[in-house]
C-alpha positions in Angstrom: -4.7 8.3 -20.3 -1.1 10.0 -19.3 -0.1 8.5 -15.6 1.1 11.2 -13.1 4.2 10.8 -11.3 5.6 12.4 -9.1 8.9 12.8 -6.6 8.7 9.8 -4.1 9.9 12.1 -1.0 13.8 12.6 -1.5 14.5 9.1 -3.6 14.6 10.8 -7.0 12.2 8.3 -7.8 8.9 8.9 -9.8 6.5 7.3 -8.9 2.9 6.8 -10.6 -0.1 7.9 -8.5 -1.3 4.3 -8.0 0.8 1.7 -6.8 0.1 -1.8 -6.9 -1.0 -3.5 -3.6 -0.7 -6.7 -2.6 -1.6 -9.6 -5.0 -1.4 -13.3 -3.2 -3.9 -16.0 -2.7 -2.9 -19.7 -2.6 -6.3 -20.5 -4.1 -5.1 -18.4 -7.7 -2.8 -19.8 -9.5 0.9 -18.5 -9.7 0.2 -17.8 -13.7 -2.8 -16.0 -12.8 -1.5 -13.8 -10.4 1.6 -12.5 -11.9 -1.5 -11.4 -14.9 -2.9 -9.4 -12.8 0.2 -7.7 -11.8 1.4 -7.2 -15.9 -2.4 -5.5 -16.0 -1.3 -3.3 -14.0 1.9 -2.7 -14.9 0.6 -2.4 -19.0 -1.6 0.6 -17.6 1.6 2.0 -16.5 2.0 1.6 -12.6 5.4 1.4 -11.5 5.6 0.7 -7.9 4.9 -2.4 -6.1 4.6 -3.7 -2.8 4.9 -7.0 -0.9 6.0 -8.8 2.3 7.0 -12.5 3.3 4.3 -12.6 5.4 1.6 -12.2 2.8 0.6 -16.1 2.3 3.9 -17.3 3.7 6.0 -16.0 0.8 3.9 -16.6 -2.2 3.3 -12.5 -2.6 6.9 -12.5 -3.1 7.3 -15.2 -5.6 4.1 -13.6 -7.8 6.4 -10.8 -7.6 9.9 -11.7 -8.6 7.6 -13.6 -11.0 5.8 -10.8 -12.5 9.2 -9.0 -12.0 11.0 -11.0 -14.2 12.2 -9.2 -17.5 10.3 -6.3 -16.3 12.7 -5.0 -13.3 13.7 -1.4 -15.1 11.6 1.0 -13.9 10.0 -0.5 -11.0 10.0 0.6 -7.4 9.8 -2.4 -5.5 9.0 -2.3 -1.8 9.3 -5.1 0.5 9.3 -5.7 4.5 11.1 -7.0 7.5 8.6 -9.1 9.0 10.4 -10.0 12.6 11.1 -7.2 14.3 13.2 -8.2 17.2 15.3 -10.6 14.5 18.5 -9.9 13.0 17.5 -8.1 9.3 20.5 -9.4 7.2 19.2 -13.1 7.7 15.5 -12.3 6.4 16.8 -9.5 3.7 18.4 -12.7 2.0 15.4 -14.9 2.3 13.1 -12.5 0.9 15.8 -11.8 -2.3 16.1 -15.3 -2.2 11.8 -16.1 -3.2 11.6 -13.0 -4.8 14.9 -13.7 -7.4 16.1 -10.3 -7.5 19.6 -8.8 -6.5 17.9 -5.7 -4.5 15.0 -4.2 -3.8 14.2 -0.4 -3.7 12.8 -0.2 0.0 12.6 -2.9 3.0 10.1 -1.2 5.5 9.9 -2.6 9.1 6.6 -4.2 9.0 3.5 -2.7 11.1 5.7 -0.9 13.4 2.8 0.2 15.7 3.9 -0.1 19.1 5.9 3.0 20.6 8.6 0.7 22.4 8.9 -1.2 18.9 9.8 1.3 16.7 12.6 3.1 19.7 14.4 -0.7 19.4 14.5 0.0 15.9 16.6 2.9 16.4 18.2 1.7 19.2 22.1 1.3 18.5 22.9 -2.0 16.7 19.0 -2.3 15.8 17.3 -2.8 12.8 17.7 0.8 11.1 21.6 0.4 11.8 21.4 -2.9 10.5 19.7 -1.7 7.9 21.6 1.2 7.1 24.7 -1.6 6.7 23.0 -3.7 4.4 22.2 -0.5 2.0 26.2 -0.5 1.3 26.2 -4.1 0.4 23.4 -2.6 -2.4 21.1 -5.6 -1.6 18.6 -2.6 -0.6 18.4 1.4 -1.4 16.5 2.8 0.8 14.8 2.2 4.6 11.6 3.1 6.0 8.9 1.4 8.1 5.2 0.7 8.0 2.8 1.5 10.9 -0.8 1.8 12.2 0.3 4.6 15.1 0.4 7.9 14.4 3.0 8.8 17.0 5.1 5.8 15.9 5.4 7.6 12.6 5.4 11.1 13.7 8.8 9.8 15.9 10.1 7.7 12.9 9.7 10.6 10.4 11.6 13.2 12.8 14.4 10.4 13.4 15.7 11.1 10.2 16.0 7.3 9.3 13.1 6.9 7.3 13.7 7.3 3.6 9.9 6.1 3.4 6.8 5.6 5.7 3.7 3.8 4.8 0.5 4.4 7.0 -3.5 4.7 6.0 -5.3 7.4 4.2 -8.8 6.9 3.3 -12.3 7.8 4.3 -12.3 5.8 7.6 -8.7 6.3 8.4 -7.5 8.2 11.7 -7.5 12.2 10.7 -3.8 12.4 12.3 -2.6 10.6 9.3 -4.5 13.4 7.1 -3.3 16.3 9.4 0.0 15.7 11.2 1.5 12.8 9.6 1.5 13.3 5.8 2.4 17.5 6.2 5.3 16.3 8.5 6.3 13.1 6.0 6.5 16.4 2.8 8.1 18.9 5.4 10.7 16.2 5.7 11.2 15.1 2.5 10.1 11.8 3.4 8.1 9.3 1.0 4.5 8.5 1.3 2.8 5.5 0.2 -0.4 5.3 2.0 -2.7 2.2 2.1 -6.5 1.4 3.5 -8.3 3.6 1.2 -10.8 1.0 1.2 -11.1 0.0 4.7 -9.8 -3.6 4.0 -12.4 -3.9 1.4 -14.7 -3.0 3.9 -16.3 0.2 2.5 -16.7 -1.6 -0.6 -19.3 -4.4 0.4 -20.7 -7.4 3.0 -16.9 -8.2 3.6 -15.1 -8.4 6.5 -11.6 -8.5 5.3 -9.7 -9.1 2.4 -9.9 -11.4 -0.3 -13.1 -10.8 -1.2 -13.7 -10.0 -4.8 -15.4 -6.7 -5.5 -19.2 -6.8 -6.6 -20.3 -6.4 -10.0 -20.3 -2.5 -11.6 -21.3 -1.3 -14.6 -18.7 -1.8 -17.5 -16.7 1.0 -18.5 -14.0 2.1 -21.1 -11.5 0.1 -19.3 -13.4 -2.7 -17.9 -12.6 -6.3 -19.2 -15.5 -8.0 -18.7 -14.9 -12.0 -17.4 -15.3 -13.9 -15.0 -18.9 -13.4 -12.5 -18.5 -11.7 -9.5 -20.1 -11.7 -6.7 -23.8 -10.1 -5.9 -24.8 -6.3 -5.1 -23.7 -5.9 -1.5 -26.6 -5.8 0.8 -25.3 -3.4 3.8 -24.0 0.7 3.1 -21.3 1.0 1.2 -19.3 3.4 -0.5 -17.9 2.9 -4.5 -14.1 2.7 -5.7 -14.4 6.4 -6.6 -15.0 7.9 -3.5 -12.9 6.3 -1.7 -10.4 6.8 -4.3 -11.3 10.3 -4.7 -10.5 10.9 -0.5 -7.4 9.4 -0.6 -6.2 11.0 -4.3 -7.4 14.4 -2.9 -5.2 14.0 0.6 -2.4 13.9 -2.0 0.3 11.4 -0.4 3.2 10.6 -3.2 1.8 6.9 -3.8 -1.9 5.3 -3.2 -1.0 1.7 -2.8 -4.3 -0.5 -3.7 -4.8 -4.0 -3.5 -6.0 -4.6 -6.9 -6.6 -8.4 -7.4 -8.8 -8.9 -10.0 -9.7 -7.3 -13.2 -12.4 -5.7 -12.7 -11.2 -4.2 -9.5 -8.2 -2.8 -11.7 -11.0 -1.5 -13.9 -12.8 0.3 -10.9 -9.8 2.3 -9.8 -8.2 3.2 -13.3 -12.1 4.8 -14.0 -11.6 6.5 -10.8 -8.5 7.5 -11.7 -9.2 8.8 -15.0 -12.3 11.1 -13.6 -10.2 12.5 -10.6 -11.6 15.9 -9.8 -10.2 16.5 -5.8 -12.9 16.8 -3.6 -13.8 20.1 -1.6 -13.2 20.2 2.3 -17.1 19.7 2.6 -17.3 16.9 0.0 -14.0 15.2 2.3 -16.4 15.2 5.3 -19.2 13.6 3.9 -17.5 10.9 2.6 -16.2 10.8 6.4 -20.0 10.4 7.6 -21.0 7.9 4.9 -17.9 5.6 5.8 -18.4 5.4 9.3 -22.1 4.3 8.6 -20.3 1.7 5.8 -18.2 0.3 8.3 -20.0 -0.4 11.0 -20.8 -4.0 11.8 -17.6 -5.3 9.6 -15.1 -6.3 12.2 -12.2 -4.6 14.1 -10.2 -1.6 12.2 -6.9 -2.6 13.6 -5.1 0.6 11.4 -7.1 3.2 13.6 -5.2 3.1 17.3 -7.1 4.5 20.3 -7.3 8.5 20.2 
């Protein structure tokens, strides 16, 4: 199947309609992980995410890894993890595990406090930083990541936001859907949008991440391998409809944690039988989610209304 891409806000980058999540687990080995990334990257996905903070810097090194020979054509995002610290300082650390020269975007990590993201702007904070470091070419573009509506809505009208990342799935705040993601296009910013599953959460038992999705019926794309884990007993909803929300919201990127095979499998036959979903169709997926959710921990991503 052809890939669509599409304009990634005002970069002049196109970016595929999936983009690859984030791949790190101490318990895989590095040789495995940076497989799972080429999988995805063979299928055609072009943008990738990651953050020193996922597994104390392994994410990165699977990255530059993966990365390595394969750097043309790829969008690769990364983060500023300490807020409040300078940003040159941990720009060069994460170039430093990653082994690249630049990066496409550093985002300001889970910016999701009001008072955090108007340091950020603040003369000599982190965006000015920031904004210096782009000259030096270590970096191309800025932008933040954040699990508060009005953080974003603030950070898109600022005009220093080249980017913003925020959730967009089935159990997911509406403002993203209505007010965020119309404002982010009004402004020509980028959209990469995360939590289409929940956390994994909509997709099974699990509480969290890490948890390898249950067994599904084999398709044209699927792989086969290694055994995975039992029917879920609790409500749940499949790849599809989740994927199918988010794809039908229509931000620039959906950025899915794909760690194993068959979980690439589930979202590329998703992908492939993409029909957007009516406004009716979007609300019942709505209802079933908050019955899948419930009883599976705290869904940090949705703030208080």
């Amino acid at each position: 199947m052809r890939l669509e891409k599409r304009e990634l806000g005002s970069t002049g980058f196109k970016a595929t309609t999936l983009g690859i999540g984030d791949i790190a687990d101490r318990s895989v080995p590095l040789e495995k992980c940076v497989a799972t990334i080429h999988r995805a990257m063979d299928f055609g996905l072009n943008l990738i995410d990651t953050a020193p903070g996922y597994e104390q810097g392994f994410s990165e090194t699977i990255v530059g890894t993966a990365l390595r020979g394969r750097r043309d054509g790829m969008f690769v995002i990364d983060k500023i993890d300490e807020l409040g610290d300078p940003v040159a300082p941990q720009v060069d650390a994460s170039l430093a595990r990653l082994g690249l020269d630049y990066v496409d975007l550093f985002a300001f990590h889970a910016v999701s406090e009001v008072n955090q993201r108007e340091n950020l702007v603040a003369p000599g904070g982190g965006m000015e930083q920031l904004a210096g470091i782009v000259k030096t070419g270590k970096v191309r573009y800025r932008g933040i990541s954040s699990h508060h509506p009005e953080v974003l809505r603030r950070a898109i009208e600022s005009g220093c936001c080249d980017v913003v990342m925020f959730p967009i799935g089935p159990f997911c705040d509406s403002r993203y859907l209505e007010e965020i993601l119309p404002l982010a296009k009004q402004k020509g910013v980028g959209s990469v949008c995360f939590k289409t599953f929940g956390a994994g959460k909509l997709l099974g038992d699990t509480t969290g991440y890490n948890q390898p999705l249950a067994a599904r019926p084999r398709g044209k794309f699927s792989s086969g391998g290694k055994d995975s884990p039992a029917e879920p007993s609790l409500p749940r909803l499949s790849v599809a409809e989740c994927l199918n929300y988010t794809l039908t919201a229509n931000p620039d990127v959906a950025l899915l944690g794909m760690s194993f095979p068959n979980e690439q499998d589930a979202a590329f036959e998703a992908l492939a039988a993409f029909q957007p979903l009516t406004p009716q169709q979007m609300a019942e997926t709505r209802a079933r989610a908050e019955i899948a959710i419930e009883g599976k921990g705290p869904c940090w991503w949705n703030p208080p209304v």
